[in-house]
C-alpha atoms as a printed R data frame, in Angstrom:
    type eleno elety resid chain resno       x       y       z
1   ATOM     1    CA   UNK     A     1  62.008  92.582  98.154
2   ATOM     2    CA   UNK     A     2  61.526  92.501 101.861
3   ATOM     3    CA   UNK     A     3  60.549  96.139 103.432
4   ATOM     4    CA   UNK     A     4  63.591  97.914 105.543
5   ATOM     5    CA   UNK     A     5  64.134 101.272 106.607
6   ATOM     6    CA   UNK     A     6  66.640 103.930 105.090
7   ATOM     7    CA   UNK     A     7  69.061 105.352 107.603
8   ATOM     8    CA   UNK     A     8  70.982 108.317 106.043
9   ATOM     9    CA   UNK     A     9  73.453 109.666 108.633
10  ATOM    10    CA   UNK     A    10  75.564 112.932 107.907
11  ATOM    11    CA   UNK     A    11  78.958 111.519 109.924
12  ATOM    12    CA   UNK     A    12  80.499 107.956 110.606
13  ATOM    13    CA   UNK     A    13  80.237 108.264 114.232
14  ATOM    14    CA   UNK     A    14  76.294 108.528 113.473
15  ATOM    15    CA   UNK     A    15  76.194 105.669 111.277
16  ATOM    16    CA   UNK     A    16  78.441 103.399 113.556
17  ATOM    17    CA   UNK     A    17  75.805 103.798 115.896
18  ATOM    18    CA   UNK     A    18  72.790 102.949 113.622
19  ATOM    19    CA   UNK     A    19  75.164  99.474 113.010
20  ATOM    20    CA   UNK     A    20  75.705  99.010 117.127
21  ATOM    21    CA   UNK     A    21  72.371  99.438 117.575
22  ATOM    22    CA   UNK     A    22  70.863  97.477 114.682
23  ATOM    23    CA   UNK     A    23  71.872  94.178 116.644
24  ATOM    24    CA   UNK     A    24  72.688  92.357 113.781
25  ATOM    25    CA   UNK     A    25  69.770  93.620 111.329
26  ATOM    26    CA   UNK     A    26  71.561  96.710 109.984
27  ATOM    27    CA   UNK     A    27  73.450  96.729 106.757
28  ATOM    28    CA   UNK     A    28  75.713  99.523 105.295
29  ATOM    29    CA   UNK     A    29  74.941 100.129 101.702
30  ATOM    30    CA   UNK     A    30  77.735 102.220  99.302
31  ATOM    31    CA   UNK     A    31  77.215 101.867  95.531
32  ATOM    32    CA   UNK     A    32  74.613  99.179  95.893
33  ATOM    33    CA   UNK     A    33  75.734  96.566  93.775
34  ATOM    34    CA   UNK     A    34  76.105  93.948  95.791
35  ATOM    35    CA   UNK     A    35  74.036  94.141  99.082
36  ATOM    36    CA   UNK     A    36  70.734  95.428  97.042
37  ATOM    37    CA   UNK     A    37  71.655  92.118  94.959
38  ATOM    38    CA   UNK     A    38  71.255  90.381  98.269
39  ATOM    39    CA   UNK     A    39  68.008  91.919  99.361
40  ATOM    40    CA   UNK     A    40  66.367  90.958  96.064
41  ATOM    41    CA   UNK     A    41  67.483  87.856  96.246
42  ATOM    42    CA   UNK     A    42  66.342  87.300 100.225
43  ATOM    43    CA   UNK     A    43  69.904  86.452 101.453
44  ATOM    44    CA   UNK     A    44  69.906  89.297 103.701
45  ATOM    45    CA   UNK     A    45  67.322  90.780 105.271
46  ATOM    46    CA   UNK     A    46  67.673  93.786 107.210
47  ATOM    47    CA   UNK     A    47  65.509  96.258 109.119
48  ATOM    48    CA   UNK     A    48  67.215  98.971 108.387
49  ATOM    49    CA   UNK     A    49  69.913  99.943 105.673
50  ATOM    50    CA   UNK     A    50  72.942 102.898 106.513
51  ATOM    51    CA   UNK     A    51  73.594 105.040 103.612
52  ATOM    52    CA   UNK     A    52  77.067 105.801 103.575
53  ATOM    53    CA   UNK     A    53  76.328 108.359 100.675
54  ATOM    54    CA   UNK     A    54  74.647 110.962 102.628
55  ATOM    55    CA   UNK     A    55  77.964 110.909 104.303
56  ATOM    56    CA   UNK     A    56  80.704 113.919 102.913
57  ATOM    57    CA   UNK     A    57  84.410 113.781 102.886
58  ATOM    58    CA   UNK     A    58  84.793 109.746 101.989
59  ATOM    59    CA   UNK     A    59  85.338 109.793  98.332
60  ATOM    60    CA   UNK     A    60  89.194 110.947  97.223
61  ATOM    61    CA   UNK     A    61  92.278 110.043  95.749
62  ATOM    62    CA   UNK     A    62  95.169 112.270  97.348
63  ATOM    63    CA   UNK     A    63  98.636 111.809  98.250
64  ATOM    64    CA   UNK     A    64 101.072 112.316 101.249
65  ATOM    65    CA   UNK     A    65 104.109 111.017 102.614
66  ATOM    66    CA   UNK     A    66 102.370 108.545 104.120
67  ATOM    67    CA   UNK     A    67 101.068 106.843 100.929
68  ATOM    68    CA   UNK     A    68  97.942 107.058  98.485
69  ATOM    69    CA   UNK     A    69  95.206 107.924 100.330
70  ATOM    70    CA   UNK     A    70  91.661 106.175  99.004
71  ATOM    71    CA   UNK     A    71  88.583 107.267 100.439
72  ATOM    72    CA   UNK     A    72  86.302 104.380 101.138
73  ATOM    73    CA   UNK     A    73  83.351 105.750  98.692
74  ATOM    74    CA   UNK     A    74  85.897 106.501  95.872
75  ATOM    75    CA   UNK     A    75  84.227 104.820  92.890
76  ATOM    76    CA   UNK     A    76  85.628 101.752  90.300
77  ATOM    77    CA   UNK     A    77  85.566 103.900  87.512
78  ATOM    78    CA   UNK     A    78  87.188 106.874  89.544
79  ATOM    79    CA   UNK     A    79  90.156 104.370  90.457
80  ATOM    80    CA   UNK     A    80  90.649 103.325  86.961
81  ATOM    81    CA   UNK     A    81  90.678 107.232  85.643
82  ATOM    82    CA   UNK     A    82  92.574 108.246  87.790
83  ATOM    83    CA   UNK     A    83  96.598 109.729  86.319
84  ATOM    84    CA   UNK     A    84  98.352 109.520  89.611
85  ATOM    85    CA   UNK     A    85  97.024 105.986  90.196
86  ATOM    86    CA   UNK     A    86  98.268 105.022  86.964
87  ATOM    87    CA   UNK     A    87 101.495 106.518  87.071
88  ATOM    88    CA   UNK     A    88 102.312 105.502  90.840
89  ATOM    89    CA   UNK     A    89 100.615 101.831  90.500
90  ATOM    90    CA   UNK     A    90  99.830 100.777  87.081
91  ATOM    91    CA   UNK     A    91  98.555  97.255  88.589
92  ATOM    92    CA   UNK     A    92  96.245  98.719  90.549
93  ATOM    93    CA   UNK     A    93  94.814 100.894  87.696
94  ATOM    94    CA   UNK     A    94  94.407  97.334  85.318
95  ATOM    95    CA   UNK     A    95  92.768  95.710  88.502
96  ATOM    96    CA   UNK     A    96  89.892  98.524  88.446
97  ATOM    97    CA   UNK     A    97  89.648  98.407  85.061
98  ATOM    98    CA   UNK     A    98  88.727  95.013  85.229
99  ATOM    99    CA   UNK     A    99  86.273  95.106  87.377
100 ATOM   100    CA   UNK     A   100  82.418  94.422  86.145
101 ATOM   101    CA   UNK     A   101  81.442  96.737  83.152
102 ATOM   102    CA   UNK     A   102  81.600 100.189  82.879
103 ATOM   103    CA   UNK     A   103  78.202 101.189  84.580
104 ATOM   104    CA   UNK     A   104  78.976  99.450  87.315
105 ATOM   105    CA   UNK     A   105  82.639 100.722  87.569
106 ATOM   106    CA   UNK     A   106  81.049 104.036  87.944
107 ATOM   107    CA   UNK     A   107  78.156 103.013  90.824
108 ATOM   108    CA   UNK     A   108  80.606 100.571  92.754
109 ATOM   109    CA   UNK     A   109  83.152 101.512  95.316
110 ATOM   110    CA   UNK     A   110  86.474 100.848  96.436
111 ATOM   111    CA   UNK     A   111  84.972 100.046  99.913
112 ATOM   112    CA   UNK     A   112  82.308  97.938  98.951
113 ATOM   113    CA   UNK     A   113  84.377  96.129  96.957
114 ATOM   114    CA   UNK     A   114  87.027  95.254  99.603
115 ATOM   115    CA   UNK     A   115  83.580  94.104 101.422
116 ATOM   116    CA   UNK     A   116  81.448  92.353  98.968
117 ATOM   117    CA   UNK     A   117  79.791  88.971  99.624
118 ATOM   118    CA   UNK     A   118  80.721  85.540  97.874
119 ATOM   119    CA   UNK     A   119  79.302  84.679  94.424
120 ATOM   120    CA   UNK     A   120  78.940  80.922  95.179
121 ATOM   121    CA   UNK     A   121  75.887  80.283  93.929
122 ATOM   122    CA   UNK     A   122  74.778  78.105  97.051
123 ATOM   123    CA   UNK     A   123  75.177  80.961  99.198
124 ATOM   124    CA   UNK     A   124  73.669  83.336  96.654
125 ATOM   125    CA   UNK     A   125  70.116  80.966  96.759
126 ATOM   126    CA   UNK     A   126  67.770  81.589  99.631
127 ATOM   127    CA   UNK     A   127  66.382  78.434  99.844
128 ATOM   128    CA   UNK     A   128  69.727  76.646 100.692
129 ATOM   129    CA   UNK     A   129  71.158  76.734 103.793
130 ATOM   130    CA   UNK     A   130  75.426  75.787 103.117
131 ATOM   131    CA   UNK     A   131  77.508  76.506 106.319
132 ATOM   132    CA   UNK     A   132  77.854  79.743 105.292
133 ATOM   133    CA   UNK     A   133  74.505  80.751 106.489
134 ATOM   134    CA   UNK     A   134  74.274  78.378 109.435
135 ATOM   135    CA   UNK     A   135  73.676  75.096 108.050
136 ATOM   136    CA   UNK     A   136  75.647  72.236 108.541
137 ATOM   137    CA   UNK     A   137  77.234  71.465 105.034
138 ATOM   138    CA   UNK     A   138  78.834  73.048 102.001
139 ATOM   139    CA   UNK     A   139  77.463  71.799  98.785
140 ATOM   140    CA   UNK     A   140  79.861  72.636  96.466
141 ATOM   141    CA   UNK     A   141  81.902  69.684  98.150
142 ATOM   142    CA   UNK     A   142  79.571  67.089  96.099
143 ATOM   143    CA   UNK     A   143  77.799  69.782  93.877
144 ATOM   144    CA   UNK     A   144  78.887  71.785  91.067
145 ATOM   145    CA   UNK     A   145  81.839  73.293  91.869
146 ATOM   146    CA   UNK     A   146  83.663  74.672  89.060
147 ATOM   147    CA   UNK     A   147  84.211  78.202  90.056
148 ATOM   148    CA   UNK     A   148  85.037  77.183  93.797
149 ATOM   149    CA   UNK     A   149  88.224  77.272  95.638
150 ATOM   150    CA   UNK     A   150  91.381  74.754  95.064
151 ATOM   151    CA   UNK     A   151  93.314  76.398  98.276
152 ATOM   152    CA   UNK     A   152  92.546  77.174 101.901
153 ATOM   153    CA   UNK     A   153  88.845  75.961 102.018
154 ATOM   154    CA   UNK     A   154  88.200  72.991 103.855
155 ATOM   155    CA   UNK     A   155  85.212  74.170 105.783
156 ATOM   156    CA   UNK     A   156  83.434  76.421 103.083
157 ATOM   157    CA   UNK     A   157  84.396  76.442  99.494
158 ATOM   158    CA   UNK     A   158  83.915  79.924  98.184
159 ATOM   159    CA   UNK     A   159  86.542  82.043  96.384
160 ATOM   160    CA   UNK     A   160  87.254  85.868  97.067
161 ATOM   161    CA   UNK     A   161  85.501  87.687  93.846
162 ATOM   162    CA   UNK     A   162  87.288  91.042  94.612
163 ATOM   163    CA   UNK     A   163  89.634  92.241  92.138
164 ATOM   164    CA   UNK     A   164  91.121  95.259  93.811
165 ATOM   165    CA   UNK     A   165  92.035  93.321  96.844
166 ATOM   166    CA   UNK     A   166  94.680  91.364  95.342
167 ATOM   167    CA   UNK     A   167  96.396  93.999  93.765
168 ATOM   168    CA   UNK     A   168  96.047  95.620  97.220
169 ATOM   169    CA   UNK     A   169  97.590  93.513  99.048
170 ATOM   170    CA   UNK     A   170 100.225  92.923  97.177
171 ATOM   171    CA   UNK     A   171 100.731  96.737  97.160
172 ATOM   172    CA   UNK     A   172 100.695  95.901 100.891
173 ATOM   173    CA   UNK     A   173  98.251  98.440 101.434
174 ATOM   174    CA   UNK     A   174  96.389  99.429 104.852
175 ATOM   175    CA   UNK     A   175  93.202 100.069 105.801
176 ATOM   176    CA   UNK     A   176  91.557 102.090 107.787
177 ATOM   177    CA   UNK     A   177  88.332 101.260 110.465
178 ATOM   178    CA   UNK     A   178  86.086 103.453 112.020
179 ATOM   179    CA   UNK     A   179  83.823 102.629 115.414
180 ATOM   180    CA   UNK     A   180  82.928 104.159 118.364
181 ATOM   181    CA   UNK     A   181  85.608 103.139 119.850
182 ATOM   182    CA   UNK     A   182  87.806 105.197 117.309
183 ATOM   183    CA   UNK     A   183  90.217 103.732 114.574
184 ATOM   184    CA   UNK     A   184  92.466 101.377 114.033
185 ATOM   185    CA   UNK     A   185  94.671 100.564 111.211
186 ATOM   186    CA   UNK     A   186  95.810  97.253 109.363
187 ATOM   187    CA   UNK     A   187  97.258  95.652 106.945
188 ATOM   188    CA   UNK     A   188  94.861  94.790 104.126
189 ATOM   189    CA   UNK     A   189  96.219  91.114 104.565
190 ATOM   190    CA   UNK     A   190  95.085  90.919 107.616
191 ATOM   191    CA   UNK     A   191  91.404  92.271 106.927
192 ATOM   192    CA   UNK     A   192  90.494  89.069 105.310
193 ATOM   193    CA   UNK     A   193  89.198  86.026 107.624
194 ATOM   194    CA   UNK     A   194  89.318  82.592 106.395
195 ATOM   195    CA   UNK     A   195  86.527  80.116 107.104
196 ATOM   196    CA   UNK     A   196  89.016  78.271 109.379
197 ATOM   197    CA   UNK     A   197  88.432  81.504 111.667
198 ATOM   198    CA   UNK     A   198  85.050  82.595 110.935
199 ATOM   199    CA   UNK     A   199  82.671  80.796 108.239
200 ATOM   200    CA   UNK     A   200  80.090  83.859 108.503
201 ATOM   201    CA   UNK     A   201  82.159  86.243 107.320
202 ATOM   202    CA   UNK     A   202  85.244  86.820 105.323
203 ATOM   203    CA   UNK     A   203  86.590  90.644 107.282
204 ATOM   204    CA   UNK     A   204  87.578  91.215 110.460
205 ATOM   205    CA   UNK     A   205  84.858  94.162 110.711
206 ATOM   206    CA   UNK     A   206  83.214  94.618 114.061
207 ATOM   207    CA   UNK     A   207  79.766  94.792 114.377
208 ATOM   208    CA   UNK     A   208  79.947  98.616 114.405
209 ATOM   209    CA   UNK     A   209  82.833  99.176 112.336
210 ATOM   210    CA   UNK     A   210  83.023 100.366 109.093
211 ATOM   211    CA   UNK     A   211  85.992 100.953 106.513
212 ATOM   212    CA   UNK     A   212  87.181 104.439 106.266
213 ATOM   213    CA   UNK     A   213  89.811 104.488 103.465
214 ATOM   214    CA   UNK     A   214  92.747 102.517 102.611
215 ATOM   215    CA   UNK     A   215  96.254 103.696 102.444
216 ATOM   216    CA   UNK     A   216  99.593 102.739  99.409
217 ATOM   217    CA   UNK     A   217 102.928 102.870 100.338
218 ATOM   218    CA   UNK     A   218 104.148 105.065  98.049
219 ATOM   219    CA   UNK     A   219 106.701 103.194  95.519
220 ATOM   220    CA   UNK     A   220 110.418 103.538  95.750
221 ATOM   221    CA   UNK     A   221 112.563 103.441  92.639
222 ATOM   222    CA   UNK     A   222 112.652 100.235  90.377
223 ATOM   223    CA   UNK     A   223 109.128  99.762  91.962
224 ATOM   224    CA   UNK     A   224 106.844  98.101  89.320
225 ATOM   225    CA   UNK     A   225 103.249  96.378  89.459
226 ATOM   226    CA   UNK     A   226 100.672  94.366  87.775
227 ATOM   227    CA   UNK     A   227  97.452  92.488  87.359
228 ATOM   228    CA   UNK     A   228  96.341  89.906  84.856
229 ATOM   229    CA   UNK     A   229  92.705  88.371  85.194
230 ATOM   230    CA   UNK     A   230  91.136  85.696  83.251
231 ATOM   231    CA   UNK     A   231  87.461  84.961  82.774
232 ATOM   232    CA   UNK     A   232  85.520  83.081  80.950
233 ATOM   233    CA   UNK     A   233  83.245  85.668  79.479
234 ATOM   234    CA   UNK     A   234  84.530  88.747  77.504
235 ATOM   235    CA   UNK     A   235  83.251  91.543  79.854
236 ATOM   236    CA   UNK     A   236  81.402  91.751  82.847
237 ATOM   237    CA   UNK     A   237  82.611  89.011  84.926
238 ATOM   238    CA   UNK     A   238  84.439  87.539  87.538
239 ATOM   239    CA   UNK     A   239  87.647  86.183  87.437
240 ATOM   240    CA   UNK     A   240  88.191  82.525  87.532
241 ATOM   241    CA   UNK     A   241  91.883  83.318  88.509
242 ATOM   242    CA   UNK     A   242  93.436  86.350  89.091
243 ATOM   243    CA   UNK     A   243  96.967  87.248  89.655
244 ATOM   244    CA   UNK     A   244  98.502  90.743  91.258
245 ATOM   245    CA   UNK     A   245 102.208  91.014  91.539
246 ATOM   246    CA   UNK     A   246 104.431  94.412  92.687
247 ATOM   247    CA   UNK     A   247 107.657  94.567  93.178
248 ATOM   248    CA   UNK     A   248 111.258  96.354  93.171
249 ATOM   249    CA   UNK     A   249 113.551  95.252  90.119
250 ATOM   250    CA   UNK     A   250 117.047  96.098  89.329
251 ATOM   251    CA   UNK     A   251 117.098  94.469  85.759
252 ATOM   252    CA   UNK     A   252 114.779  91.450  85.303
253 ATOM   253    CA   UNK     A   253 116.400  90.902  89.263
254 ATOM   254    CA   UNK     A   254 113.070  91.275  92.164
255 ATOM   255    CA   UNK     A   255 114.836  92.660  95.552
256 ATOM   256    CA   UNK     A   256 111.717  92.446  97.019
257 ATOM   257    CA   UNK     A   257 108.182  90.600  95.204
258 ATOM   258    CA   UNK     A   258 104.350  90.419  96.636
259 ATOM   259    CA   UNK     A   259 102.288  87.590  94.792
260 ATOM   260    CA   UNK     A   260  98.348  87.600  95.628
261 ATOM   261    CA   UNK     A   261  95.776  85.582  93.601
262 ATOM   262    CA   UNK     A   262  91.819  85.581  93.256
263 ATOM   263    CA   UNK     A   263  89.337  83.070  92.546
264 ATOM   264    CA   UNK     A   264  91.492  79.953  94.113
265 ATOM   265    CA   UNK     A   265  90.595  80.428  97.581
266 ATOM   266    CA   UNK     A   266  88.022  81.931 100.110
267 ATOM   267    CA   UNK     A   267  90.006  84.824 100.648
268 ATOM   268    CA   UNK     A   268  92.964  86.828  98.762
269 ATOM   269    CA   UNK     A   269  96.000  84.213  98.817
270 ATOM   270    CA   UNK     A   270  99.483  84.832  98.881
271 ATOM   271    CA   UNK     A   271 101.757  83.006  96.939
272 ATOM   272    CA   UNK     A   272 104.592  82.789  99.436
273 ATOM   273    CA   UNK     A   273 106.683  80.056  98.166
274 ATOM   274    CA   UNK     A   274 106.849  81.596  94.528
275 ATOM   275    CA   UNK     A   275 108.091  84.598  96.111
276 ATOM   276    CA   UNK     A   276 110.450  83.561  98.042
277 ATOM   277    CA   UNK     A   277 111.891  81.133  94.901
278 ATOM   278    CA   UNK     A   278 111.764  84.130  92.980
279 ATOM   279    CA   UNK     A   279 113.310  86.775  95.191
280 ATOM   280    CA   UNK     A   280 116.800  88.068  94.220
281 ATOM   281    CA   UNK     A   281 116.883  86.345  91.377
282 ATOM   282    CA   UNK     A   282 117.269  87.079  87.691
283 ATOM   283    CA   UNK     A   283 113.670  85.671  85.965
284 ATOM   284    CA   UNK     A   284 113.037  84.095  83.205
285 ATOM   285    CA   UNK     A   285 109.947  81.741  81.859
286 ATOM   286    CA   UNK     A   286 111.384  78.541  82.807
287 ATOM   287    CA   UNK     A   287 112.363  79.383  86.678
288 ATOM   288    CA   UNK     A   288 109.014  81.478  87.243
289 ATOM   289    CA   UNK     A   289 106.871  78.447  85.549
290 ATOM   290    CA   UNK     A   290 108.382  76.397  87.865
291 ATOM   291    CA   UNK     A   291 108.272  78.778  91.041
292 ATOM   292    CA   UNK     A   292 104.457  78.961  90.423
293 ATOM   293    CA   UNK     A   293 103.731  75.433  89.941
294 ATOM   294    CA   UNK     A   294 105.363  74.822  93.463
295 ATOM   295    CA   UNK     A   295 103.629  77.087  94.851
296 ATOM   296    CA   UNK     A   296 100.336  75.328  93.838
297 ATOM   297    CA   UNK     A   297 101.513  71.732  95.385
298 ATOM   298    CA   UNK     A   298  98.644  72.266  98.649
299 ATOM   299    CA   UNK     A   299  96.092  73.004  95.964
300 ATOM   300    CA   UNK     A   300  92.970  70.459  96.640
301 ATOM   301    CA   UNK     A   301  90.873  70.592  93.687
302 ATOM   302    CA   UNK     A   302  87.622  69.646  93.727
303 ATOM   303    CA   UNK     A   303  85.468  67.344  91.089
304 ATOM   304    CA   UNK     A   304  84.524  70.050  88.601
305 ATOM   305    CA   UNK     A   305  87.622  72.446  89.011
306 ATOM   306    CA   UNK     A   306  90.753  71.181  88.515
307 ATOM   307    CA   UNK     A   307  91.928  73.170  85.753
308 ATOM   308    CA   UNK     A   308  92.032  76.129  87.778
309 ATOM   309    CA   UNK     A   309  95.443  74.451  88.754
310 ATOM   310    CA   UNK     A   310  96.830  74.912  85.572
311 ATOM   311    CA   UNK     A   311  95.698  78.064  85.059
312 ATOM   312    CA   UNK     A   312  96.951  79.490  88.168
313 ATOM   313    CA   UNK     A   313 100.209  78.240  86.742
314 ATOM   314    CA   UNK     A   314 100.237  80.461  83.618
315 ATOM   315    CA   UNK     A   315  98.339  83.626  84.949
316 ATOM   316    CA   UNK     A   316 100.825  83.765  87.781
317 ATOM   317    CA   UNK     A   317 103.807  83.515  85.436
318 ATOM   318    CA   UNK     A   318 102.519  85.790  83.124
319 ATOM   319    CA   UNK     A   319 101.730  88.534  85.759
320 ATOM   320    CA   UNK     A   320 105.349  87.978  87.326
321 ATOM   321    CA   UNK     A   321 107.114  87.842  83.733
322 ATOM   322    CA   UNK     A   322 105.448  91.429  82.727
323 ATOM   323    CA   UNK     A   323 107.729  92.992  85.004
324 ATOM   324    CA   UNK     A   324 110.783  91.764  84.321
């Protein structure tokens, strides 16, 4: 592992500054799990790293009118544990439970994983240069490819490996950024950059900003949520698809319905045509089967990968059908 220096500021406004003026070769580090990852494996190499542990006040779970409010540095496992999570957005609760193994639930953080890296393993070698990192080509195109993206690549071929930010965004969460400059707010769904926009990175983060917390909409009544994952080992892994839905039900009737699935694209994707074929309507298996299969029709699978297709198909029904 390449040599850096420890930063450990006591406020944000001290550690947005470390990142301003780290030109480039600062890195924030939460839990760890995914940027030490990096540094042992010589993706990144910074000169100095910003512990955003040494940091008080960014780690709760509390509740106002304005929503759920998650501090940044609130844990995996904490999320998962948590009653009024569970009771206000059951969805949410299954995402975190999902997430990695238990150890890691408990060193991981909401933040860093609204933030974590792709797990393509192109990207994830140092001695290959994809687009990603500033090379001309992405080799999953003609490479192994069967845990890359069937939607909205084009350019770069990874796939999202957050499970929280689904369910998020379907929750139609916000989150919160701190700079120098102050903070600004935003939808979660608009946090995420595709490689259409940017192929370096997948937020809309400025170079000194840094995610505070992220705020629920409290639900109304009928309001109901969920998350299904499938992987291909038992425990510990990433999800080849994913599927969050939420929504308000009279009956087996959605007035309103958020669809958001992982692993099929570089960043969280909306499922906007199921919803709206779904929306006021009374469900049932045949109408949301065929809701999620149209929803799939831009879907561009590549050699290795084209059951993911499929699959989308039934995770997304079964999420959807679980609240009826």
């Amino acid at each position: 592992m390449k040599k850096f220096k420890l930063a450990e500021p006591k406020t944000l406004p001290q550690a947005s500054a470390l990142l301003a003026g780290g030109n480039g070769r600062a890195a924030l580090l939460a839990g760890g799990t995914d940027l030490l990852g990096e540094i042992k494996e010589g993706i990144r190499l910074p000169e100095t790293v910003v512990d955003l542990m040494t940091i008080p006040g960014l780690s709760f779970i509390r509740q106002d009118p304005a929503g759920l409010r998650l501090g940044a540095l609130t844990t995996v496992a904490e999320l998962a544990e948590d009653t009024a999570v569970g009771r206000l957005f059951p969805g949410l609760s299954q995402a975190a439970r999902s997430v990695a193994s238990p150890q890691l639930r408990r060193m991981g953080t909401l933040g860093g994983n609204l933030c974590q890296r792709p797990r393509c393993w192109y990207y994830r070698t140092a001695e290959t240069v994809c687009r990603k990192k500033g090379g001309s080509k992405c080799f999953a195109l003609d490479g192994r490819n069967r845990y890359h993206a069937v939607l909205g690549s084009g350019l770069c071929h990874i796939v999202y490996p957050s499970d929280l930010a689904p369910m998020l965004m379907a929750l139609e969460a916000r989150v919160t950024l701190f700079s120098a400059q102050g903070e600004r707010t935003i939808p979660l769904a608009e946090f995420y950059v595709p490689p259409s926009v940017n192929i370096r990175r997948e937020n809309a983060l400025g170079n000194d900003e840094i995610l505070k917390e992220v705020v629920v909409p409290l639900p109304g009544p009928g309001a109901k949520s969920a998350y299904l994952k499938f992987k291909e080992r038992g425990a510990w892994d990433f999800a080849l698809v994913s599927a969050a839905a939420a929504g308000t039900f009279s009956g087996r009737s959605a007035s309103s319905l958020h669809l958001v699935m992982g692993g099929l694209a570089p960043i969280p994707w909306r499922m906007k045509a199921a919803e709206e074929a779904l929306r006021g309507k009374k469900l049932n298996e045949d109408l949301v089967r065929q809701a999620a299969k149209a929803s799939l029709q831009e879907a561009r699978p590549l050699e290795e990968n084209a059951y993911k297709v499929e699959l989308a198909e039934v995770i997304l029904s079964r999420a959807v059908m679980s609240l009826g």
